[in-house]
C-alpha positions as CSV (number, residue, x, y, z in Angstrom):
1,X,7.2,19.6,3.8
2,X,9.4,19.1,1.1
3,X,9.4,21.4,-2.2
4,X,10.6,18.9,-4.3
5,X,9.8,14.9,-3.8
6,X,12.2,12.2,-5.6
7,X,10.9,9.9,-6.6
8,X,13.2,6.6,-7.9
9,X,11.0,4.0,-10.0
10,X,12.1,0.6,-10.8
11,X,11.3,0.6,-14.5
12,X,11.7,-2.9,-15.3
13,X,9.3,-4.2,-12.3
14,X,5.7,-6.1,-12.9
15,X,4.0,-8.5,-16.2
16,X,5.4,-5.0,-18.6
17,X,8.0,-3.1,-17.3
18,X,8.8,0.3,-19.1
19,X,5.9,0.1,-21.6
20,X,4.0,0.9,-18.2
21,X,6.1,2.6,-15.8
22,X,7.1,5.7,-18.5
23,X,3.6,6.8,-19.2
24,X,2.5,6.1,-15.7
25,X,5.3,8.5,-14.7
26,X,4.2,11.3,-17.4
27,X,0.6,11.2,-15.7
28,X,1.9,11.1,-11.8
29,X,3.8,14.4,-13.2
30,X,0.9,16.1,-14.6
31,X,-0.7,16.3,-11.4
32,X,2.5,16.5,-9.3
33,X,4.5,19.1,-11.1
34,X,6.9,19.4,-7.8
35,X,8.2,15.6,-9.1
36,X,11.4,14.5,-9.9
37,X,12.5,10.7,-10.9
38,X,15.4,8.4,-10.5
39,X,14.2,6.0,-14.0
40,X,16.0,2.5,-13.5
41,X,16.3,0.4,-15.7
42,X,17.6,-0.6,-19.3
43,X,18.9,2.5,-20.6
44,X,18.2,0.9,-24.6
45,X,14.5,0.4,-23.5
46,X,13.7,3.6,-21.5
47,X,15.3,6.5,-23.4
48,X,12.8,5.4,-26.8
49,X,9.7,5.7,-24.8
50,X,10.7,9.1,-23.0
51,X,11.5,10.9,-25.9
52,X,7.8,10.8,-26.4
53,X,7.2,12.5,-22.8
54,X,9.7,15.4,-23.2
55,X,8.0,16.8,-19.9
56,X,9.1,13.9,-18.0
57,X,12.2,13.2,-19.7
58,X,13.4,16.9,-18.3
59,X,12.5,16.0,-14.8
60,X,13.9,12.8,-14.5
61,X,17.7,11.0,-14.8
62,X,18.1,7.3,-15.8
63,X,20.5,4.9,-13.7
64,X,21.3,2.2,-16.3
65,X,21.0,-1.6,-15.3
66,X,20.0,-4.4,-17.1
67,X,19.5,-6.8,-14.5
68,X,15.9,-7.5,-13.3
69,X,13.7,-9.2,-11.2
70,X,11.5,-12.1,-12.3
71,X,8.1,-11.9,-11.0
72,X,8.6,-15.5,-10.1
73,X,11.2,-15.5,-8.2
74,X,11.6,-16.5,-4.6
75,X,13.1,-13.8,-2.1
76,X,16.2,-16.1,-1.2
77,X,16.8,-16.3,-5.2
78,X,15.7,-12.2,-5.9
79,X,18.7,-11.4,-3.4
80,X,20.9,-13.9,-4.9
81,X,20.5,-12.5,-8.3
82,X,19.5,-9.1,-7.7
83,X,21.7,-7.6,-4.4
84,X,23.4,-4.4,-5.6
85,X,22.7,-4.6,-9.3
86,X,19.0,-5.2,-10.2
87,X,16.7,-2.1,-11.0
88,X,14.4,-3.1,-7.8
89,X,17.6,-2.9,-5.4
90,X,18.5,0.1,-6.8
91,X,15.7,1.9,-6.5
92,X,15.7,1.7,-3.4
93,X,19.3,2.5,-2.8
94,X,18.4,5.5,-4.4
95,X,16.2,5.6,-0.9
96,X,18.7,4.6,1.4
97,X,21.4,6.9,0.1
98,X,19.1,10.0,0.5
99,X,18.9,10.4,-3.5
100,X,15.4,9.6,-3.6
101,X,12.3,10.2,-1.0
102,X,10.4,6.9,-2.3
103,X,11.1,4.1,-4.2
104,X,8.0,2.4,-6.1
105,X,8.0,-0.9,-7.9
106,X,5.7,-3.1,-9.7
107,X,8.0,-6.2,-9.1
108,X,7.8,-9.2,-7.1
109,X,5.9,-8.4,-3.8
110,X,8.2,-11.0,-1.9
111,X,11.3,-9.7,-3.1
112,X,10.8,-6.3,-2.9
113,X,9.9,-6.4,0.6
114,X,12.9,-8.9,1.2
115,X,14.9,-6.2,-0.2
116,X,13.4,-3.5,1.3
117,X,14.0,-4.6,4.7
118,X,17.4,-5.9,4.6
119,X,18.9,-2.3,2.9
120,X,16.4,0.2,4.7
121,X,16.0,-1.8,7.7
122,X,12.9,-1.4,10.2
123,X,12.5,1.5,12.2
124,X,13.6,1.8,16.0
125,X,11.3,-0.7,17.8
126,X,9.6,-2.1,14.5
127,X,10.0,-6.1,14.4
128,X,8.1,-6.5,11.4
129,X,6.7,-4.2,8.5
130,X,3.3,-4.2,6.9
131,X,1.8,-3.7,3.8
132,X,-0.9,-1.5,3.8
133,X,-3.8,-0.2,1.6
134,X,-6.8,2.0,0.6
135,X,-9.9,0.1,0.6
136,X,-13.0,1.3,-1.4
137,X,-16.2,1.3,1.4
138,X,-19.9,1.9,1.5
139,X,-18.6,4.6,3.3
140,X,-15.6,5.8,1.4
141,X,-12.0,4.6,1.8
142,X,-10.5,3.2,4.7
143,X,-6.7,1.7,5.3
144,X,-6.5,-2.0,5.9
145,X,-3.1,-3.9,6.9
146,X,-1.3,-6.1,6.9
147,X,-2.1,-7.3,3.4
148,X,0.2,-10.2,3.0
149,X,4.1,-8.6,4.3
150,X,4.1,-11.4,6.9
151,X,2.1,-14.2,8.5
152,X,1.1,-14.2,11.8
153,X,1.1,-11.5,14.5
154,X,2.4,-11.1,18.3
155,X,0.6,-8.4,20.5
156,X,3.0,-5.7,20.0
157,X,2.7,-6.6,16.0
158,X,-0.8,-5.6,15.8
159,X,-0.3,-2.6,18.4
160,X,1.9,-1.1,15.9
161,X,0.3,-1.5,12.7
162,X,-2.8,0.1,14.2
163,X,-0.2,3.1,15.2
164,X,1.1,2.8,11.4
165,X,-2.0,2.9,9.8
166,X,-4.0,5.2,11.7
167,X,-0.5,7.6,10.3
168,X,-1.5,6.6,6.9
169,X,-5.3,7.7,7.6
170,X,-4.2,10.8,8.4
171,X,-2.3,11.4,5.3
172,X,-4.5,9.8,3.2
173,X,-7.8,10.1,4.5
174,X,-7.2,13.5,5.7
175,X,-9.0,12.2,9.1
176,X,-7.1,14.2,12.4
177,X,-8.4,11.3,14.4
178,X,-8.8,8.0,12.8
179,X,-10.7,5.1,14.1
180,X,-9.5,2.0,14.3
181,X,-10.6,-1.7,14.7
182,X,-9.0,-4.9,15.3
183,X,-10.1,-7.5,12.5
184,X,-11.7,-10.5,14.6
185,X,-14.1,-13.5,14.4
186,X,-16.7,-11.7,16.5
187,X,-16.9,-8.1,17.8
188,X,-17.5,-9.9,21.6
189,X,-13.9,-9.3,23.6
190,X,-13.8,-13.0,24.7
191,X,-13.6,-13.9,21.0
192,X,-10.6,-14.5,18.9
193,X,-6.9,-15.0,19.3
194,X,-5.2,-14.3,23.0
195,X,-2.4,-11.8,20.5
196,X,-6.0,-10.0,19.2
197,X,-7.8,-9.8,22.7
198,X,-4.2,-8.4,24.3
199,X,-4.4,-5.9,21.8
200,X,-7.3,-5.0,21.9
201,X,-6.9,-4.5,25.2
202,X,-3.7,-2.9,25.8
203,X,-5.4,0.1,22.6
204,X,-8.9,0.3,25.2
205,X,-6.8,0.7,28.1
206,X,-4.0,3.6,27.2
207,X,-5.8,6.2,24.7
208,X,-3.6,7.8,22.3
209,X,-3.8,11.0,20.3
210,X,-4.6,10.8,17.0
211,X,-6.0,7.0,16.9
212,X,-9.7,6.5,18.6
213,X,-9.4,2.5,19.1
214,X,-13.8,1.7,19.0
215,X,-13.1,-2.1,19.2
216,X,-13.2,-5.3,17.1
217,X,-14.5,-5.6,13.4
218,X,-15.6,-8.3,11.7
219,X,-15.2,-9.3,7.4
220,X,-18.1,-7.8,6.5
221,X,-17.4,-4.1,8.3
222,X,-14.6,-3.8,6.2
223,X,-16.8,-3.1,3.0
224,X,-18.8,-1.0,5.1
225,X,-16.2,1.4,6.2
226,X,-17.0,0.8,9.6
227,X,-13.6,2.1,10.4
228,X,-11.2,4.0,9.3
229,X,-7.9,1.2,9.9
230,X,-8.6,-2.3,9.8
231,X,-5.7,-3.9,11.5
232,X,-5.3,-7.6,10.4
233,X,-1.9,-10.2,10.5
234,X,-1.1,-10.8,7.3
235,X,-2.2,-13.9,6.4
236,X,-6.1,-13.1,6.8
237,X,-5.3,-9.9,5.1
238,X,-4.0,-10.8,2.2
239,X,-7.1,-13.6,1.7
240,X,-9.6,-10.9,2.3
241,X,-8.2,-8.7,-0.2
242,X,-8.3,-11.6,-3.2
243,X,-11.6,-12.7,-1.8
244,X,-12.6,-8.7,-2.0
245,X,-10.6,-8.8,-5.8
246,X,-12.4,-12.1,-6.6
247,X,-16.1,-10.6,-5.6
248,X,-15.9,-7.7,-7.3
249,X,-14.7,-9.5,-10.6
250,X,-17.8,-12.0,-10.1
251,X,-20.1,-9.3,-9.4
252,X,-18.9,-7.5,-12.8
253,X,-19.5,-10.5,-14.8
254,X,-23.1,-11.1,-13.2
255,X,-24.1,-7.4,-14.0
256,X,-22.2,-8.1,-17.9
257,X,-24.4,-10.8,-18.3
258,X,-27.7,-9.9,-17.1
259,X,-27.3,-6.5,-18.8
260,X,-27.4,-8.4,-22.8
261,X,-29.9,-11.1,-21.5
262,X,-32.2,-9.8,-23.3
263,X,-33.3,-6.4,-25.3
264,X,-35.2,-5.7,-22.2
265,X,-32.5,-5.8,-20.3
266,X,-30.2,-3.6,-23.0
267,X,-32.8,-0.7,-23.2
268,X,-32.5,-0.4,-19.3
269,X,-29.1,-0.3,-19.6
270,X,-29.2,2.5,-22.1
271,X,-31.1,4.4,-19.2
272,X,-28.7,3.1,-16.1
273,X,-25.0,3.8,-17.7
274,X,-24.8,6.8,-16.0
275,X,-24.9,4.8,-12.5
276,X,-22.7,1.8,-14.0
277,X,-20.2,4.0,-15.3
278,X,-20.1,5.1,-11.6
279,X,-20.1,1.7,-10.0
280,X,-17.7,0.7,-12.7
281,X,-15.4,3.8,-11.4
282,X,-15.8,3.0,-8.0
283,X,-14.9,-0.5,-7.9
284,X,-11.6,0.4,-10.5
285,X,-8.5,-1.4,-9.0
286,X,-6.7,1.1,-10.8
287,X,-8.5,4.1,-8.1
288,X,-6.4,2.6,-5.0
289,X,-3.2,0.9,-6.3
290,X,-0.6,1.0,-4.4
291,X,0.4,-0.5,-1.1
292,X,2.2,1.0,1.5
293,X,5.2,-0.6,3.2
294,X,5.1,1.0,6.8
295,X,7.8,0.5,9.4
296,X,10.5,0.9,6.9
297,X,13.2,3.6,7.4
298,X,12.2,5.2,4.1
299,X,9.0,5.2,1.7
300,X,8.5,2.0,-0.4
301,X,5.2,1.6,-2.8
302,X,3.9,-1.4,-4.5
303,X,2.1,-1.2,-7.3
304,X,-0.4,-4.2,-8.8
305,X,1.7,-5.8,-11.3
306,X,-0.4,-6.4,-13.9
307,X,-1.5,-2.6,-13.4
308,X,-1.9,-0.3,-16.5
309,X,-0.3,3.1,-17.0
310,X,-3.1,4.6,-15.2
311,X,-2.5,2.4,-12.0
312,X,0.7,3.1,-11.6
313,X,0.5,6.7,-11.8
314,X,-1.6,6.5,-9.1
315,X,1.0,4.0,-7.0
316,X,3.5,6.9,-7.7
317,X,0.6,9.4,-6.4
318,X,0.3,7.5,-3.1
319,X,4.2,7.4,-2.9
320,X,4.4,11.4,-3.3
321,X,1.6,12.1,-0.2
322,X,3.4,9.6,1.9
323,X,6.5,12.1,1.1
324,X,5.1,15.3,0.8
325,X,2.8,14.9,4.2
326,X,6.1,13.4,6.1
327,X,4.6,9.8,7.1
328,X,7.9,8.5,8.9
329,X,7.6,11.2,11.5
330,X,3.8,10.8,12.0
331,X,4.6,7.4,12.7
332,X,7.9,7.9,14.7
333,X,5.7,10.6,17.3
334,X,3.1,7.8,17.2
335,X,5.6,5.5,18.9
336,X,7.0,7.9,20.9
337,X,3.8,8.9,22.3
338,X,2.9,4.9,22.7
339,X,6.1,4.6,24.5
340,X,4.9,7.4,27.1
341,X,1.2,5.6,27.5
342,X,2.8,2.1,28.7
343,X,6.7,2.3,30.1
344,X,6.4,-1.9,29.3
345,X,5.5,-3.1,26.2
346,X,3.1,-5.8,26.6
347,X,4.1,-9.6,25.9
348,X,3.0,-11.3,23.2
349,X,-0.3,-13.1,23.6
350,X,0.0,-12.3,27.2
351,X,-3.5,-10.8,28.6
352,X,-3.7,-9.3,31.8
């Protein structure tokens, strides 16, 4: 475990850029006093605002560039425009040249992971990386991914994420043994895709230590927390979360309402704000920001990019446990202990 965890932020990232990423830093540090940061960014427009956190001003260094990356732009044009000079690219240069432990950004989702994989490059036997999250559940919080990194999975795809995420659990979720489910049309195993039956399969038939595969899950399970991982291709992922986002906005504005309908209504509320500052709370987007990009050779977190200060302190939070509790070799002994179960990886789609 490391003593001290560098962290390299890419200050000009997401809708506000410093105005955000400073304070969000001064908070991660309050908590995390072992911290350090790599600041990039516009020297003129960072050094004002940490003068007012001298705390984090003494832990950190600033790597000046002025060059950043629209949140509109297309990977192709982000690597055009942004390849060796831009604060996201050097963020996480700061990872690739062992300067930094994590790199975290608030930028463009597509370019960052665009980036991410070209200069870190996937880890020995990863095609693909995922993005993964914490999920608020009836049950408390469970790990879903892929959220959106890619579209479409092969058999091996989904084998690893379930071996990625089931690393995260145990980081995150402090769970020895997490369980793990397959995100399907039907929890029958003659339902769904042949690449999610083969899985499926392949995770029933060679049990591995610290991931108890129980099966498929379904959309509603994931609220529930019937799982620990949720493992989904990225496409499906990526609409359940917004669907999730959407709901919970929608729910929110129906309890808003109802609550001034009428003074009736008001008085009650006057009694219930205890439980709907809690609900309120619970369902914060702020509570789990932060996805995970898993498969990388080195730590990359996203944070929302319309997040407040508050969010992304606790994207750099989720980037410091990743660190601290070592989650590249969780998941490289995951794969090596997959690699002793089966001595053939399985073909895509194939099912035996």
């Amino acid at each position: 475990m490391p003593t001290k965890v560098r962290i390299a932020l890419d200050a000009m990232g997401g809708d506000h850029g410093p105005p955000v990423v400073i304070p969000g830093a001064a908070l991660a540090l309050r908590s995390r006093p072992h911290a350090e940061f790599i600041i990039v960014g516009d020297r003129a427009r960072i050094e004002p605002l940490l003068a007012g956190y001298p705390d984090l001003r003494n832990a950190s260094r600033i790597v000046h560039t002025d060059v950043a990356i629209r949140m509109d732009d297309k990977p192709s044009q982000a690597l055009r425009s942004g390849r060796w000079k831009s604060s996201m690219w050097l963020a996480i240069d700061a990872v690739k040249r062992n300067e930094a432990d994590v790199a975290v950004s608030a930028g463009n989702t597509g370019a960052l992971m665009a980036m991410a994989k070209i200069h870190l490059k996937t880890m020995a036997r990863i095609e693909r990386p995922a993005i993964a999250a914490i999920w608020p559940t009836l049950r408390g919080e469970s790990v879903v991914l892929d959220l959106g990194a890619s579209i479409g999975a092969d058999t091996q795809h989904l084998i690893d994420m379930a071996l990625m995420g089931s690393a995260m659990a145990r980081i995150l979720l402090h769970i020895d043994r997490p369980t793990v489910g397959l995100l399907n049309i039907g929890v029958e195993e003659v339902k769904g895709l042949d690449e999610v039956r083969s899985a499926g399969q392949w995770l029933r038939e060679n049990p591995l230590p610290h991931l108890d595969y129980t099966g498929f899950v379904e959309g509603d399970d994931i609220g529930k927390g019937t799982v620990d991982v949720v493992v989904t291709e990225g496409f499906a992922g990526n609409i359940a979360l917004k669907t999730a986002e959407g709901t919970a906005r929608q729910i929110g504005g129906y309890l808003k309402a109802a609550m001034s309908r009428s003074l009736m209504a008001r008085i009650g509320y006057l009694f219930a704000r205890g439980a709907f500052r809690a609900l309120a709370e619970k369902m914060d987007p702020r509570r789990s920001n932060g996805g995970v990009f898993l498969g990388l050779n080195g730590v990359v977190i996203k944070s929302h990019g319309g997040t407040d200060s508050e969010g992304f302190a606790a994207a750099v939070d989720i980037g410091y446990e990743m660190v601290r509790d070592e989650l590249l070799t969780k998941i490289s002994q995951m794969l090596v202990h997959q690699d002793q179960e089966a001595a053939v990886r399985p073909a895509a789609g194939a099912i035996s």
